[in-house]
NULO-564939 format. One record per residue: residue in one letter; residue number from 1; x, y, z of N, C-alpha, C in turn. Coordinates in steps of 0.2 Angstrom, whole numbers. Each point is the difference from the previous one (the first is absolute). Example, Ala and Ser with C-alpha at 12.3 -4.5 7.8 and 13.67 -1.06 7.14 Angstrom:
<gumars>
[gumar 'A',1,[66,-28,39],[-4,6,0],[4,6,0]]
[gumar 'S',2,[-2,5,-4],[4,6,1],[-4,5,3]]
</gumars>
This chain:
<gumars>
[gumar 'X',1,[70,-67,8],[-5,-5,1],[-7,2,3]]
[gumar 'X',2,[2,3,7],[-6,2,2],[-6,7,-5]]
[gumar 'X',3,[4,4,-4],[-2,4,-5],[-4,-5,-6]]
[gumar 'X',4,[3,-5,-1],[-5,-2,-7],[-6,-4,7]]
[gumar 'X',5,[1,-4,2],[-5,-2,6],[-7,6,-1]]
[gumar 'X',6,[1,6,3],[0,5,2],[-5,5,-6]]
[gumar 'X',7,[3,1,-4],[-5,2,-6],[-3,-4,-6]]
[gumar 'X',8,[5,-7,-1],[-4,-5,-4],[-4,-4,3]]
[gumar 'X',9,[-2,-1,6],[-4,-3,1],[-4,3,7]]
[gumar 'X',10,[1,4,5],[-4,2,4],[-4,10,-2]]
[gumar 'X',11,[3,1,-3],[-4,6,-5],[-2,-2,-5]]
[gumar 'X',12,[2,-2,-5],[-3,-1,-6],[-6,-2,-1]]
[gumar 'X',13,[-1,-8,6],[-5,-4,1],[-6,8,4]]
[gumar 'X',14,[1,1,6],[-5,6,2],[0,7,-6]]
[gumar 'X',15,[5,1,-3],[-2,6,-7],[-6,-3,-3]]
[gumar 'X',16,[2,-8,-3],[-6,-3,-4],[-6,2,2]]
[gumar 'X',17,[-1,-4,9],[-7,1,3],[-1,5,2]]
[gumar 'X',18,[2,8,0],[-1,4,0],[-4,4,-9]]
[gumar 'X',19,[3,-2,-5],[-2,1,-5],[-6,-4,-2]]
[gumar 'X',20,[-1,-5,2],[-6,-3,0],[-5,1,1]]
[gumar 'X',21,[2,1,8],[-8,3,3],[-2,7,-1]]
[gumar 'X',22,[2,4,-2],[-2,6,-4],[-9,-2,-3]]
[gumar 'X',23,[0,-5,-3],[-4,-2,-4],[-6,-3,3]]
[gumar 'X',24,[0,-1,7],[-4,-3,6],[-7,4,-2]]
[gumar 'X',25,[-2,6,0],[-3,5,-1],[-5,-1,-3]]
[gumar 'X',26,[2,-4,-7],[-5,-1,-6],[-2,-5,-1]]
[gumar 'X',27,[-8,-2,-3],[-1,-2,2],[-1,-9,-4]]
[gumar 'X',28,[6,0,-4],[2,-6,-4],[4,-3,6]]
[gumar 'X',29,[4,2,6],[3,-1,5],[-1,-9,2]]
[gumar 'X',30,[2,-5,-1],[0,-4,5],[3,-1,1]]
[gumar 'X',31,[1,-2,8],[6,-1,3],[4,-8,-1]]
[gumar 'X',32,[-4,-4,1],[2,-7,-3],[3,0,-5]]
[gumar 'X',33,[-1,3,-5],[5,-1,-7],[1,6,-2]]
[gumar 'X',34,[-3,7,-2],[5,8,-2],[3,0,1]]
[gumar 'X',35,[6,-2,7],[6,3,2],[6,-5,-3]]
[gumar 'X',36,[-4,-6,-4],[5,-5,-1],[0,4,-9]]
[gumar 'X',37,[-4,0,-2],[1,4,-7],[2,5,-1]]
[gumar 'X',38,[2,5,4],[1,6,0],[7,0,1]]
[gumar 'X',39,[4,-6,4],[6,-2,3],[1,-4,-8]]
[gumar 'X',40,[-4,-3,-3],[5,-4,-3],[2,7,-9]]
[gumar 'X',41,[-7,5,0],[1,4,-4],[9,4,0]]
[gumar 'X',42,[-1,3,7],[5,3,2],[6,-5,-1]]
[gumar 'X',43,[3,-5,3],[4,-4,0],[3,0,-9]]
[gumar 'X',44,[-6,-1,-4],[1,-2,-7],[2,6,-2]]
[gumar 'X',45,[-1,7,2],[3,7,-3],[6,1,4]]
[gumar 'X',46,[2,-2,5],[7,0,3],[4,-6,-4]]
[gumar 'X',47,[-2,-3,1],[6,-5,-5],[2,1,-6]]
[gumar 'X',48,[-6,5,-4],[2,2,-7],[3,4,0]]
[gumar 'X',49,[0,3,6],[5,9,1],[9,-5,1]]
[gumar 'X',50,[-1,-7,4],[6,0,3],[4,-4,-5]]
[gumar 'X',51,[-4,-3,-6],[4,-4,-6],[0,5,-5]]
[gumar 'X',52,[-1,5,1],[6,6,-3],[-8,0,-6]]
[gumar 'X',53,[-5,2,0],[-5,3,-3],[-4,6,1]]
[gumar 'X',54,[-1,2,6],[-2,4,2],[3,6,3]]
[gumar 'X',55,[5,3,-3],[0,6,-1],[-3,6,-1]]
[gumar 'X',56,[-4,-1,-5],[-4,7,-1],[-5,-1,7]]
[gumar 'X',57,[-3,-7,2],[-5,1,6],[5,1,6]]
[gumar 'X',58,[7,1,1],[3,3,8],[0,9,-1]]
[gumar 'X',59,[3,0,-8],[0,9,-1],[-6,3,1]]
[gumar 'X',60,[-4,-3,-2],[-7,2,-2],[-2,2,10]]
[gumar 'X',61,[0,-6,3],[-1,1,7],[5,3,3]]
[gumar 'X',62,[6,2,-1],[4,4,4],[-2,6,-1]]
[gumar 'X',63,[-2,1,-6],[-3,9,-2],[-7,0,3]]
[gumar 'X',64,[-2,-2,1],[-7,1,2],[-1,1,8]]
[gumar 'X',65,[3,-6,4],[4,1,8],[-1,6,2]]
[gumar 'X',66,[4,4,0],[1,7,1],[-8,5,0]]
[gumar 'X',67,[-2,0,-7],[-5,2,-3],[-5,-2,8]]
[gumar 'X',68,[-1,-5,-1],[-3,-3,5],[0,1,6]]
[gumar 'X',69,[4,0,4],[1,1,5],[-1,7,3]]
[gumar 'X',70,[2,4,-6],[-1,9,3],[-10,0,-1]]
[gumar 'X',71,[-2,-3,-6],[-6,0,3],[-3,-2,5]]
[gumar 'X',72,[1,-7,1],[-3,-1,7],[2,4,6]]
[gumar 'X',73,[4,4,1],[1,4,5],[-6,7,0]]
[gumar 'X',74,[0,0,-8],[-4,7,-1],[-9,-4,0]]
[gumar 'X',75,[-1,-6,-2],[-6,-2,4],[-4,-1,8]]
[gumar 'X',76,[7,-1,3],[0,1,7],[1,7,2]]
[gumar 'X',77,[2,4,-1],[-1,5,1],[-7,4,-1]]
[gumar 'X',78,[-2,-2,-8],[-7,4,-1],[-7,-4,5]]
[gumar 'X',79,[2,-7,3],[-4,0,6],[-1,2,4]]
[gumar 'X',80,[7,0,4],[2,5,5],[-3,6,0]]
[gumar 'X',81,[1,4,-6],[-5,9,0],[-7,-5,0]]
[gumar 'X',82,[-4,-3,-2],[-7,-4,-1],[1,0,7]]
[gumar 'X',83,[0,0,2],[-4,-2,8],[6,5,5]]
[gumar 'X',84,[2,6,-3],[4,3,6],[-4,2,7]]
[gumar 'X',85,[-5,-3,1],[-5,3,5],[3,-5,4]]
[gumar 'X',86,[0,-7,-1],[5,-2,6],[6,-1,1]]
[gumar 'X',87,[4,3,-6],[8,-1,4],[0,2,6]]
[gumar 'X',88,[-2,5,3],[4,2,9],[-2,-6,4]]
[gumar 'X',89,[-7,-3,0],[-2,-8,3],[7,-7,-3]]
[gumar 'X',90,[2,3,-7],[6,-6,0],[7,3,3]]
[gumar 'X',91,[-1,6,-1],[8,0,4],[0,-2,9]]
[gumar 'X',92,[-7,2,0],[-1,0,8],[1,-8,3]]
[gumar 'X',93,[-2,-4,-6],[0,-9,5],[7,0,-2]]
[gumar 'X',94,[3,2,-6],[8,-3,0],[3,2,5]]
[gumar 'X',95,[-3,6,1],[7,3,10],[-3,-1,3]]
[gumar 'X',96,[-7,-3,1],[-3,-4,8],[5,-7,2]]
[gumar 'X',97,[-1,-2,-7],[3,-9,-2],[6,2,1]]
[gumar 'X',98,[4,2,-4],[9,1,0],[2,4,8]]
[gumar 'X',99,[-2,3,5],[0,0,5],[-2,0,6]]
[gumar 'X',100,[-5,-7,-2],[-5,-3,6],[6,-5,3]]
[gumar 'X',101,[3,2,8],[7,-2,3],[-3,-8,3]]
[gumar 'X',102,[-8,-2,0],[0,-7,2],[1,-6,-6]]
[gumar 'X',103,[-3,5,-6],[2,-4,-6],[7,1,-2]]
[gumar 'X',104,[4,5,0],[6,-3,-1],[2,-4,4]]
[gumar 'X',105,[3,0,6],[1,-6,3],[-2,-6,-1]]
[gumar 'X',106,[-6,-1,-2],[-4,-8,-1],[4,-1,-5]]
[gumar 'X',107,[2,6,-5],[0,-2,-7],[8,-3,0]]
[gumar 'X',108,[3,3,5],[8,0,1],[-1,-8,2]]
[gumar 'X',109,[-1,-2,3],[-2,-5,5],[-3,-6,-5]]
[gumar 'X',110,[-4,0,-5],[-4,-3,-3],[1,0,-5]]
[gumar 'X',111,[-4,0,-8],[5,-3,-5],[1,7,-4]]
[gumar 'X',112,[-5,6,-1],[-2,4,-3],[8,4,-3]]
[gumar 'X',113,[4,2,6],[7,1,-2],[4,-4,-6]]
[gumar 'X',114,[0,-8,2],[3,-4,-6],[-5,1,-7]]
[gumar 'X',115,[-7,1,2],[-4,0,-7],[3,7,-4]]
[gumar 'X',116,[-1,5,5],[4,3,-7],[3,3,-1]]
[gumar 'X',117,[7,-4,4],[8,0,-4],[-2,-5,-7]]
[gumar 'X',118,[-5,-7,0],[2,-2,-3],[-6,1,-8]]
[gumar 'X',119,[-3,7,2],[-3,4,-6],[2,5,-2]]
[gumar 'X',120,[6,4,3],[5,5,-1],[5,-3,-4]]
[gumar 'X',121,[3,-8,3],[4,-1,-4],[-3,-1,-9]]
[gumar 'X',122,[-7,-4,0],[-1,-1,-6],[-1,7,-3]]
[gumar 'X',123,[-4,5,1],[-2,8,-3],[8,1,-3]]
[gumar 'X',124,[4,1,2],[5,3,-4],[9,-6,0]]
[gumar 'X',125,[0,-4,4],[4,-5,-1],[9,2,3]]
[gumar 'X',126,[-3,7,6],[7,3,1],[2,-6,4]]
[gumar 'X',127,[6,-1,0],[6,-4,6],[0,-6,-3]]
[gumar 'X',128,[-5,-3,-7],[0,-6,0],[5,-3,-4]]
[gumar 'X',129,[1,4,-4],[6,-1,-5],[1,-2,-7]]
[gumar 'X',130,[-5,2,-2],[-3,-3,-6],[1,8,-7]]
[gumar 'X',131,[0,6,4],[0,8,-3],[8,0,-1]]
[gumar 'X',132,[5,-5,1],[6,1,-4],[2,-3,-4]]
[gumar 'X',133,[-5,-5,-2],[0,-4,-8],[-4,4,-5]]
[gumar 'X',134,[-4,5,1],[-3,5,-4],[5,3,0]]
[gumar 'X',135,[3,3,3],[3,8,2],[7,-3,-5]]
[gumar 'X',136,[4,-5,1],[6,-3,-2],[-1,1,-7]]
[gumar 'X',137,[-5,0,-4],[-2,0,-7],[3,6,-3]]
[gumar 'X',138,[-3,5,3],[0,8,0],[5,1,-4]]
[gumar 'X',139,[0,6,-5],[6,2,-1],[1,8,2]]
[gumar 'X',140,[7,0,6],[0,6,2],[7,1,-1]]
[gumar 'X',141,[2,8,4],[8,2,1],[1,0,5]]
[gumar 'X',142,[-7,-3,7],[3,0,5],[-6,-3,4]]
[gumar 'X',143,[2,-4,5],[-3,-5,3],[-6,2,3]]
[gumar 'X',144,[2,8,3],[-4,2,6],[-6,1,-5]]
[gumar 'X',145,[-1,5,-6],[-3,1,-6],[-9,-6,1]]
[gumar 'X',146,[5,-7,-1],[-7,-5,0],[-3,0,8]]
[gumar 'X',147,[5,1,4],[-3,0,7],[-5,3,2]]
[gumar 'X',148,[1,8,-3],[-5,5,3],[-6,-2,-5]]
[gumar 'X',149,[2,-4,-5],[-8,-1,-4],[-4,-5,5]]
[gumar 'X',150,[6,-6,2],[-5,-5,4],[-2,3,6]]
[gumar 'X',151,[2,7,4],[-3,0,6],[-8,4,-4]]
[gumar 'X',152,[1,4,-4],[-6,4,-3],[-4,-7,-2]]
[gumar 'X',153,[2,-5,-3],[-6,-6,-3],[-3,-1,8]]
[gumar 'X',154,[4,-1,8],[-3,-2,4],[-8,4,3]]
[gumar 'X',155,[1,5,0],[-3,8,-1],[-7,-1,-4]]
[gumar 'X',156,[2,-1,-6],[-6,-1,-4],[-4,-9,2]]
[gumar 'X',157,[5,-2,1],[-5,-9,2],[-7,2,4]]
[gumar 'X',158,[5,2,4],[-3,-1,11],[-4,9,-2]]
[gumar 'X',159,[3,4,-1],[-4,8,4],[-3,-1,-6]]
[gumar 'X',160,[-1,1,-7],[-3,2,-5],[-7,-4,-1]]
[gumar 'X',161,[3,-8,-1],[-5,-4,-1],[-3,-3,3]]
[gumar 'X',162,[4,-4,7],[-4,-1,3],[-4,6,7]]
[gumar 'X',163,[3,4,0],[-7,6,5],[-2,2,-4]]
[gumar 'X',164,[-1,-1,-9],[-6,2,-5],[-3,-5,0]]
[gumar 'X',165,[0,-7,2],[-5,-3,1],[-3,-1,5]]
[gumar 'X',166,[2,1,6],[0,1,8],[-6,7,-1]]
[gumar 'X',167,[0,5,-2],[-6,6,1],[-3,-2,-5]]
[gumar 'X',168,[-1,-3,-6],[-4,-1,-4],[-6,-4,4]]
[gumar 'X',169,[2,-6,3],[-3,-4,2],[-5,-1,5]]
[gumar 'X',170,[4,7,5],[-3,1,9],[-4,7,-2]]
[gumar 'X',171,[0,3,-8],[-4,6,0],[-5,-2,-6]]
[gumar 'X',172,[0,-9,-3],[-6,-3,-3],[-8,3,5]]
[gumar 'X',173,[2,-4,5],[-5,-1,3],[-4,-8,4]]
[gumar 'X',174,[7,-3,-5],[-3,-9,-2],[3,-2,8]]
[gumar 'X',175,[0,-2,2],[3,-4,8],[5,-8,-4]]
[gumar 'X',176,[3,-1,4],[4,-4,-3],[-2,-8,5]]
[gumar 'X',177,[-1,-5,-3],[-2,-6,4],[3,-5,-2]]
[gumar 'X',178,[0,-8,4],[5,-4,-3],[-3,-5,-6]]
[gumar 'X',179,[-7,2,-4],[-1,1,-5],[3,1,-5]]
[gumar 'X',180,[-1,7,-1],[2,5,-4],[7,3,4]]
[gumar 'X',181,[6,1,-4],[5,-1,2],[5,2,-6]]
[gumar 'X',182,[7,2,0],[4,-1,-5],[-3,5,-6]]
[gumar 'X',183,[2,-4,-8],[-1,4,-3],[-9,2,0]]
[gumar 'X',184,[-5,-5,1],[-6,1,0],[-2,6,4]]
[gumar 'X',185,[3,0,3],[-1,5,7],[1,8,-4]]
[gumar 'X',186,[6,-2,-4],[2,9,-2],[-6,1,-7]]
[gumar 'X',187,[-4,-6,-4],[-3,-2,-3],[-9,3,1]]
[gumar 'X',188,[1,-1,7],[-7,2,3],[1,6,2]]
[gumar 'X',189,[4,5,1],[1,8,2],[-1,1,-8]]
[gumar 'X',190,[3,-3,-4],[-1,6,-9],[-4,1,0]]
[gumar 'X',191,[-4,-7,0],[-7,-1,-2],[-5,3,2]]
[gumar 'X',192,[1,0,6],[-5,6,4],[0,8,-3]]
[gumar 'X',193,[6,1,-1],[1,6,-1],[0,1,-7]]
[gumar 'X',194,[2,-4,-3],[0,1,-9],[-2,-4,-4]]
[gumar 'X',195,[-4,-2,5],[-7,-6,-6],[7,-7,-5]]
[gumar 'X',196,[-5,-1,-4],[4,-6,-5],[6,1,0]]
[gumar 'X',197,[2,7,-1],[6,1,-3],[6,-2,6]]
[gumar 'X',198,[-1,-1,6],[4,0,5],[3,-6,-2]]
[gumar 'X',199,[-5,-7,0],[4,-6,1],[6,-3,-6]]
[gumar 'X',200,[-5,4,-6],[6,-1,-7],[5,4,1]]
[gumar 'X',201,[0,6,3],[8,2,2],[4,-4,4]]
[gumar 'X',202,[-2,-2,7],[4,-3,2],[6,-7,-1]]
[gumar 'X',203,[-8,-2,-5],[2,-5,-2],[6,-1,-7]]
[gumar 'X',204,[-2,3,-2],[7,5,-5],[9,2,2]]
[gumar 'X',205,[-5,4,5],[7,-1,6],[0,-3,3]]
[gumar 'X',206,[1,-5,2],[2,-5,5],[2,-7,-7]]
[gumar 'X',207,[-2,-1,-6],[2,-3,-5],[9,2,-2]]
[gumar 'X',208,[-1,7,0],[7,2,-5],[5,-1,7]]
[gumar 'X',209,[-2,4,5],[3,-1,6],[5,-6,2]]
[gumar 'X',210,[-5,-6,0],[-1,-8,1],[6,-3,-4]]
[gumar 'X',211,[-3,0,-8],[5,0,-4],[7,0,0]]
[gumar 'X',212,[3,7,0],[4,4,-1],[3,-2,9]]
[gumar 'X',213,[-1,-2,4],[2,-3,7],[3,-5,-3]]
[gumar 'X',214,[-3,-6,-3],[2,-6,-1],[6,1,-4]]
[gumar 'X',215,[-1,4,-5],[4,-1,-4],[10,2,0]]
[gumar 'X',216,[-4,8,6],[7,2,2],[2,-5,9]]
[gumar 'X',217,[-2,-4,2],[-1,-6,4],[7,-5,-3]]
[gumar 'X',218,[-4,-3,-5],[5,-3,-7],[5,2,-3]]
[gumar 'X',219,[4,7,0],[4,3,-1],[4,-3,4]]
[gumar 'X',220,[-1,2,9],[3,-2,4],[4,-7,0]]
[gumar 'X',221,[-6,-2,0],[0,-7,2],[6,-5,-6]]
[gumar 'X',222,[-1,3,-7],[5,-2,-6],[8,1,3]]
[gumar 'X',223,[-2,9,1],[10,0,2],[2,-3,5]]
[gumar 'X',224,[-5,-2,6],[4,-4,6],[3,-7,-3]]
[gumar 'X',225,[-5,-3,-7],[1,-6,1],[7,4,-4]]
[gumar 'X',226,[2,1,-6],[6,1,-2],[4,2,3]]
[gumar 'X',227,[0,4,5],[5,-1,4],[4,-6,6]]
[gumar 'X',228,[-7,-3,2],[4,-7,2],[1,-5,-5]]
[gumar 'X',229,[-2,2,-8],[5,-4,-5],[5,1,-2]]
[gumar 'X',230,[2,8,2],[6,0,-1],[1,2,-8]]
[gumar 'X',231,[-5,1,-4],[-2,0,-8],[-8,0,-1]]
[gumar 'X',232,[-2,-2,-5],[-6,2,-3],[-1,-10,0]]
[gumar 'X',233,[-7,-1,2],[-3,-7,0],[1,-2,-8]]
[gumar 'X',234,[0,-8,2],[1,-2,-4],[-9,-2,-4]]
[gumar 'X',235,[-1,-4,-7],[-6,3,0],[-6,-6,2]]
[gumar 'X',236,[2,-4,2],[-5,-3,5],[-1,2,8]]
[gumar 'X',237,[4,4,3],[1,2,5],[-5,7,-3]]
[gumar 'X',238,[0,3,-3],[-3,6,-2],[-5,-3,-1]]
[gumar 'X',239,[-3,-4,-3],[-6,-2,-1],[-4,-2,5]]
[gumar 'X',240,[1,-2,2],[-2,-5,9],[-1,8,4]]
[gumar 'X',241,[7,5,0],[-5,3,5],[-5,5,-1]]
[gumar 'X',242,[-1,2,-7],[-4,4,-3],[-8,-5,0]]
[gumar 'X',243,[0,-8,0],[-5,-2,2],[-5,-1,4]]
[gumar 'X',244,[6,0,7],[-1,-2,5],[-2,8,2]]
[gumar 'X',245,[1,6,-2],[-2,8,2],[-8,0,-2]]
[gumar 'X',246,[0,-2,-7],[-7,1,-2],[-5,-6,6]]
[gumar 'X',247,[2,-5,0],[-5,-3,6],[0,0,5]]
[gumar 'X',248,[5,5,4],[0,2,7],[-7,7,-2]]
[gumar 'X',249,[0,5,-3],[-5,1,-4],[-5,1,-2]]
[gumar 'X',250,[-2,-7,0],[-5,-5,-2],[-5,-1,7]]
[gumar 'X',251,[7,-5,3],[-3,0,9],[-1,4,5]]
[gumar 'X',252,[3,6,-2],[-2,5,6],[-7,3,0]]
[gumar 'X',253,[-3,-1,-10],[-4,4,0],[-5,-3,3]]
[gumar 'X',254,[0,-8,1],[-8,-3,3],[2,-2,6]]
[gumar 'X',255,[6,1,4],[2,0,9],[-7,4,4]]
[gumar 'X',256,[2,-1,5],[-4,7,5],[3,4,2]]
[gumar 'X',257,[-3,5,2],[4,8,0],[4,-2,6]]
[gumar 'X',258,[-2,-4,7],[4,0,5],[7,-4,1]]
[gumar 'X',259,[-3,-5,-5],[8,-3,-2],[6,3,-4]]
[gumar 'X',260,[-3,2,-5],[5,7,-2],[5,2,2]]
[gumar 'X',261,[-4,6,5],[2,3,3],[5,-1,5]]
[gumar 'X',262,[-2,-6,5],[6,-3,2],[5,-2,-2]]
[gumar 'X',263,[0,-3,-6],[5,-4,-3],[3,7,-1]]
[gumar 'X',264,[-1,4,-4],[2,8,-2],[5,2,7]]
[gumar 'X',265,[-6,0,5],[6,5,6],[4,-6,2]]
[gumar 'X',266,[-1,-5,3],[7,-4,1],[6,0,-6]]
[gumar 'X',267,[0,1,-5],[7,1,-4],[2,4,-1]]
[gumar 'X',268,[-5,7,0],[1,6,1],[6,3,6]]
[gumar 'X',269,[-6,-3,7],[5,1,4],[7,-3,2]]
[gumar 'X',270,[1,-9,-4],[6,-1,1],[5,3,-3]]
[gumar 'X',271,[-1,3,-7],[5,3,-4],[1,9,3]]
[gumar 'X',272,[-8,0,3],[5,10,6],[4,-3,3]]
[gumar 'X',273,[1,-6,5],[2,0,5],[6,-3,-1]]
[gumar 'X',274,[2,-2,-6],[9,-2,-3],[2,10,-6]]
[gumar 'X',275,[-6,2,0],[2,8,-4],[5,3,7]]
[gumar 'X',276,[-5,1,3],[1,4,4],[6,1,6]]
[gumar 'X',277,[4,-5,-1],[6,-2,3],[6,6,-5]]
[gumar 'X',278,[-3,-3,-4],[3,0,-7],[3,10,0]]
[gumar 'X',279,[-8,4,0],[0,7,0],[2,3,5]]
[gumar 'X',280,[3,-4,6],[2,2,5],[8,0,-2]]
[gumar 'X',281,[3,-5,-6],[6,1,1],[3,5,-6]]
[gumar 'X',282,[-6,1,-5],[2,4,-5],[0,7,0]]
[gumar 'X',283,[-5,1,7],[-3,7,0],[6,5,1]]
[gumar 'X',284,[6,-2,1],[5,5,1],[2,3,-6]]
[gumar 'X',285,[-1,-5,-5],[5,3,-9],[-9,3,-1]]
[gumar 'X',286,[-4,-1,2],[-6,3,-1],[0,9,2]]
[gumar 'X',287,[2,1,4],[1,8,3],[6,2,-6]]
[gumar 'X',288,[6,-5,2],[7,2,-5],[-3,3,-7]]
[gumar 'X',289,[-3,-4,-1],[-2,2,-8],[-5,4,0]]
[gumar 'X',290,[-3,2,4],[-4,5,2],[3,10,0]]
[gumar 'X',291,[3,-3,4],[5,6,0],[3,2,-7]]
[gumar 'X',292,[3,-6,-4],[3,3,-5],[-3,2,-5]]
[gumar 'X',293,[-7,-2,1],[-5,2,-5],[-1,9,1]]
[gumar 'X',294,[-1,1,7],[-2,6,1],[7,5,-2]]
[gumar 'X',295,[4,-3,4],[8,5,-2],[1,1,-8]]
[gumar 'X',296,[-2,-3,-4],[1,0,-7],[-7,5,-2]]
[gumar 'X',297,[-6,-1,4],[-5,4,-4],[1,9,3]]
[gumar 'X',298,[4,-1,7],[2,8,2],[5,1,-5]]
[gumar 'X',299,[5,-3,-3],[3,3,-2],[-1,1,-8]]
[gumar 'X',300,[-8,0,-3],[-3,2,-5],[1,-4,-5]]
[gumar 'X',301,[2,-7,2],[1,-5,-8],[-5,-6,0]]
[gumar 'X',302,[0,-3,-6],[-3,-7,1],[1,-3,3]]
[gumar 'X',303,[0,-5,5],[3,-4,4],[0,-8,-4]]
[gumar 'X',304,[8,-2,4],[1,-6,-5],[5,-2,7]]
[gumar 'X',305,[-2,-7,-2],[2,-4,6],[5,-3,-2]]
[gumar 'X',306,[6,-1,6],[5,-6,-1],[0,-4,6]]
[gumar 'X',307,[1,-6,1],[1,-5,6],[4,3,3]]
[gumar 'X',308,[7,0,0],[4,4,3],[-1,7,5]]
[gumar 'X',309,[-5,2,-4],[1,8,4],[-5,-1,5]]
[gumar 'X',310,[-3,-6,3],[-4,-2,6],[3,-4,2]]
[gumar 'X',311,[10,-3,1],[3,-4,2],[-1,-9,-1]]
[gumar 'X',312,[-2,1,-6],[-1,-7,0],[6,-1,-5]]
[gumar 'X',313,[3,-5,2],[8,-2,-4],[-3,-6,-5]]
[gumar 'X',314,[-1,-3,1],[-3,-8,-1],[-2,2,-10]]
[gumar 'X',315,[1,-4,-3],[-3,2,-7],[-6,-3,1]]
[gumar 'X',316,[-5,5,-3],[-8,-1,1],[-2,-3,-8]]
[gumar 'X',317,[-6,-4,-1],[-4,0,-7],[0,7,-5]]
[gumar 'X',318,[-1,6,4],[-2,5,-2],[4,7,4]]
[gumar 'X',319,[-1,7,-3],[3,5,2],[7,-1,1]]
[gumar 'X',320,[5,-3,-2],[6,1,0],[3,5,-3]]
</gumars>
């Protein structure tokens, strides 16, 4: 419950307005009505994907994703050499900041700590529990196989993309104010740096990105409801919730960013803080199967799991 809560309406709704505001920049932008047509565009292209039409628009954007993503990094970087006259001045405020001992304390003290556990959490989604309904899909011979891919996806989220936006943006030269902020913010460092062509890239990225969140969001959010059905909806139950996805969608995209976000971390963090009980109790079959992964890979074969050979007797869904 708290999972569909959780990415059907307090992510989806902030994806939207994240996906929206991309387009702040330009200068057709108004704020009073844009966000509400760009929300209802989007909404109208999620509903077609989710009544079973847009397939070729999810493949098209999962192949692209990727493509994407390794460019922005390689954009970010060709900033970074553009102005490597300051990076020593940007490594030097991160280790003044990161061990000014009056500021950690305040921060300990104050809120800065909760801010960014609860932007660590969103950057890659570790502890929350949401990467074993992706992972659960997979087809593997062995458990640990998908595990080691979702500890490398955590790797890529947080150290890849978000410290390639992090020195992209502190070696622009743009200052960040509560103005210019978010995606606008990473929008004014392109720009700077790479004239017209910065904001349409971003915005590009931050489209397929946004998208392809929502969509993989809705993934989620469908197998939870089948599972507390116990089967597959009936078809006004399907109907209704595919509706009602498309105008959380709708509404997120003409919200304010402050509300969002809140709404976002409060569901966020209830669902870590019923996970994470949770990973405490499984973390044992987690080494178990750890191990037999390894002992199978020294002993030079494919590794192929059974439930049993990590002591679990109980007949499970799978690996029997």
């Amino acid at each position: 419950m708290l999972l569909i809560i959780t990415y059907g309406v307090g992510f989806n709704m902030l994806a939207s307005y994240n996906l929206q505001s991309t387009f702040e920049g330009y200068s057709f932008y108004d704020p009073s009505y844009t966000p509400w047509i760009i929300g209802l565009i989007l909404a109208v292209i999620v509903g077609f994907c989710l009544f079973g039409g847009g397939k070729r628009i999810i493949n098209m954007t999962t192949l692209l994703v990727p493509i994407m993503g390794t460019a922005y990094i390689l954009v970010a970087l060709i900033i970074v050499v553009m102005n490597i006259g300051i990076l020593p001045d940007v490594f030097g405020k991160i280790f003044a900041n990161a061990f000014d001992f009056p500021a950690i304390f305040g921060g300990i003290t104050g809120s800065c700590l909760m801010y960014g556990i609860k932007r660590g959490l969103f950057s890659n989604e570790a502890g929350v529990g949401s990467a074993p309904n992706a992972s659960a899909s997979a087809e593997v011979s062995h458990p640990v196989k998908q595990g080691l891919v979702q500890v490398l996806s955590v790797f890529i989220d947080t150290i890849l993309v978000c410290s390639a936006t992090a020195f992209m943006c502190l070696c622009s030269g743009v200052e960040a104010t509560s103005e210019v902020s978010g995606a606008p913010y990473v929008q004014a460092a392109l720009t700077k740096n790479l004239g017209s062509f910065g904001p349409i890239f971003i915005t590009v990225a931050m489209v397929l990105f946004a998208f392809t969140t929502i969509i993989g969001n809705l993934f989620y959010v469908e197998k939870s409801f089948l599972y507390m059905n116990k089967g597959p909806l009936s078809k006004k139950q399907d109907t209704a919730y595919k509706l009602v996805a498309c105008g959380l969608v709708l509404l997120g995209s003409g919200l304010s960013a402050g509300l969002l976000w809140d709404i976002a971390d409060v569901t966020m963090g209830t669902m870590t803080i019923v996970n994470i009980p949770v990973i405490l109790i499984l973390g044992k079959y987690v080494y178990r199967a750890l191990d037999d992964y390894k002992r199978q890979r020294k002993a030079g074969i494919d590794p192929e799991f059974k439930a049993q050979s990590i002591g679990i007797k109980t007949k499970t869904d799978y690996w029997n």
